[in-house]
N, C-alpha and C positions, 0 to 999 in steps of 0.2 A: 242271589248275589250276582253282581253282573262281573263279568269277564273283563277285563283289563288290557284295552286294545293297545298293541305296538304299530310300530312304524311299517307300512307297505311298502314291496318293495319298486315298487313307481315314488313313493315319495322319497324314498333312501337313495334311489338315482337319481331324483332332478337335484337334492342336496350336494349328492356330488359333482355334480353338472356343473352346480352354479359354485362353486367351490374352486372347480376346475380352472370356469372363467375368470376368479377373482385372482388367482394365482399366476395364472398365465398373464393377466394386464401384470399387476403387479411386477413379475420380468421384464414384462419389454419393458415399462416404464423406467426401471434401473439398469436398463444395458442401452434404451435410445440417448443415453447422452453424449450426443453426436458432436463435434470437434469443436461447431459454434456457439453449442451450449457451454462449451467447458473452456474456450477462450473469452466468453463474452461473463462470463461468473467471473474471472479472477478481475478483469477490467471494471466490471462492478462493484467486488472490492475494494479495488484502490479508491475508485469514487469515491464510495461511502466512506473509506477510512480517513483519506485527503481534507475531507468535508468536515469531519468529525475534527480530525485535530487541529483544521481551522480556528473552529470554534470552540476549542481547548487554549488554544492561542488567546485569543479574545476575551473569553472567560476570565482566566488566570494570569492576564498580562506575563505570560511566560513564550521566550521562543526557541522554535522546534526544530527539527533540521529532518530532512531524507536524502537518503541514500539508495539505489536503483542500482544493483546490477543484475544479470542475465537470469541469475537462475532464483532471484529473493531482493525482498527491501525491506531496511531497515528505518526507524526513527529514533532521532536523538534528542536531548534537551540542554540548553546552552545554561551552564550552570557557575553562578561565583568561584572560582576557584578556593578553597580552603586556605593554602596556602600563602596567597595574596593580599599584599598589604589594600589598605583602603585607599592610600595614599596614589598622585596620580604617577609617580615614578612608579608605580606596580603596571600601570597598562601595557599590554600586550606590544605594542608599537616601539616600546624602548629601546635602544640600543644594546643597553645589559643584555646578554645572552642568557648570565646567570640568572636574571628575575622572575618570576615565575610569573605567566598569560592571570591576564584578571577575572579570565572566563574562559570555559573550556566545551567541548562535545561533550556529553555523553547519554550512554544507553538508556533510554526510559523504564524502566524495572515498575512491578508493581503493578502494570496496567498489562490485562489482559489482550484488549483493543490493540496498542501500540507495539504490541512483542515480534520480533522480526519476522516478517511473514516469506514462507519460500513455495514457491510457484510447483504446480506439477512437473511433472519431469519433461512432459511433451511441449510444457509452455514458455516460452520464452520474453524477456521486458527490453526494451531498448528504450536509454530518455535521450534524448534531445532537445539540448535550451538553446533558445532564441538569445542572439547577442543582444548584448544589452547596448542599450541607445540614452544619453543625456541622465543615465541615471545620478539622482541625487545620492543614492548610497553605495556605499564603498565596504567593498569587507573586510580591508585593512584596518575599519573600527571595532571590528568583531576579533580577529584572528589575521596574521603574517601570509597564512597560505591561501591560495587560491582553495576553492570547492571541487574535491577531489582528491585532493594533493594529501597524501598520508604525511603526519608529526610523529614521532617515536612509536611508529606502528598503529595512531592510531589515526584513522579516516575524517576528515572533516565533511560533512553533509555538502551535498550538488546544490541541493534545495533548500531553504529554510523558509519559515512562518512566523510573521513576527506580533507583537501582541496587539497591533492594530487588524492582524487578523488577515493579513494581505502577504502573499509570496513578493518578493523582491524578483524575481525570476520567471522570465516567460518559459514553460516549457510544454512537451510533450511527450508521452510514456505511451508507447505502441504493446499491445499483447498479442504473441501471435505464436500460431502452433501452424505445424505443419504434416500436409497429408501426402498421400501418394499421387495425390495429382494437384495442390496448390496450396499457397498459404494463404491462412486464413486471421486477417487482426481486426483488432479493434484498438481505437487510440485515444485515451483519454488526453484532452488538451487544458491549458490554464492560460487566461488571463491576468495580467496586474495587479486586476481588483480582484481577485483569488476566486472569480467565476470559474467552473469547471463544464465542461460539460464531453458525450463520448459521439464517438463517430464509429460508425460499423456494421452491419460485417462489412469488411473491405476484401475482395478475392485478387490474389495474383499469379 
């Protein structure tokens, strides 16, 4: 009857050897995520999600709206009002103060993708749109208020997307974190024709 060989113990130490090194990468790999990794991820984000609800737009002939402030952005969806006659004395532009808007902001619920996203704590958004020049559209056909300008508490979108699939708004939304010795961003920019594209790392 033969004997029943175990494990040596040279083989039981290079096991933990290489055990060792798996473990040890594996750390650094989860602690090197250094400042330009994790400003250049959330700027990615926005790409992708920017991109996405473009063509959420386009799909669905429905338009969208964002909103950018420092620490989180949100998206909206411009929605018939319920309340609102069909009639064209119900548009938003009336006089009547009492008549209820024919279409309003709101929150996009339901979609995972869309739900309001808030940034690291280290990372901060700044937008900046470009004045608009000869534009054929007006948003006094949408809404009374400028983009930005809060209605009974609620915020009208900087940004919108409309179902041709194109921002009405030139802008650009910088991400940038900062270290003990510079900041560091990345800026995603928009075109007209709702090209996007990013620029970065930027050091200053």
């Amino acid at each position: 009857m033969r004997r029943q060989q175990g494990f040596t113990l040279l083989e039981i130490m290079v096991v933990v050897v290489i055990m060792g090194f798996a473990m040890a990468g594996a750390v650094i790999k989860i602690t090197t995520n250094s400042p330009v990794d994790t400003v250049e991820k959330e700027a990615q984000r926005f790409y992708q999600l920017i991109n996405l609800l473009q063509e959420e737009a386009w799909m669905t002939g429905n338009t969208y709206g964002l909103i950018v402030e420092q620490e989180k952005y949100s998206f909206y969806k411009l929605e018939r009002n319920q309340g609102a006659s069909l009639s064209e004395s119900s548009v938003s532009t009336s006089d009547d103060e009492d008549t209820a808007p024919e279409s309003m902001w709101v929150p996009i619920e339901g979609d995972s993708f869309f739900q309001e996203k808030k940034l690291p704590e280290e990372v901060f958004a700044n937008l900046k749109i470009e004045p608009k020049e000869d534009s054929l559209f007006s948003w006094d056909s949408i809404f009374d208020k400028e983009p930005g300008q809060d209605d009974t508490d609620v915020l009208t979108p900087q940004i919108f997307y409309s179902a041709a699939g194109e921002p009405h708004t030139i802008y650009n939304v910088t991400f940038m974190i900062r270290t003990d010795t510079r900041d560091i961003s990345y800026i995603v920019k928009s075109a007209f024709d709702g090209y996007l594209e990013i620029e970065g790392p930027l050091y200053e």
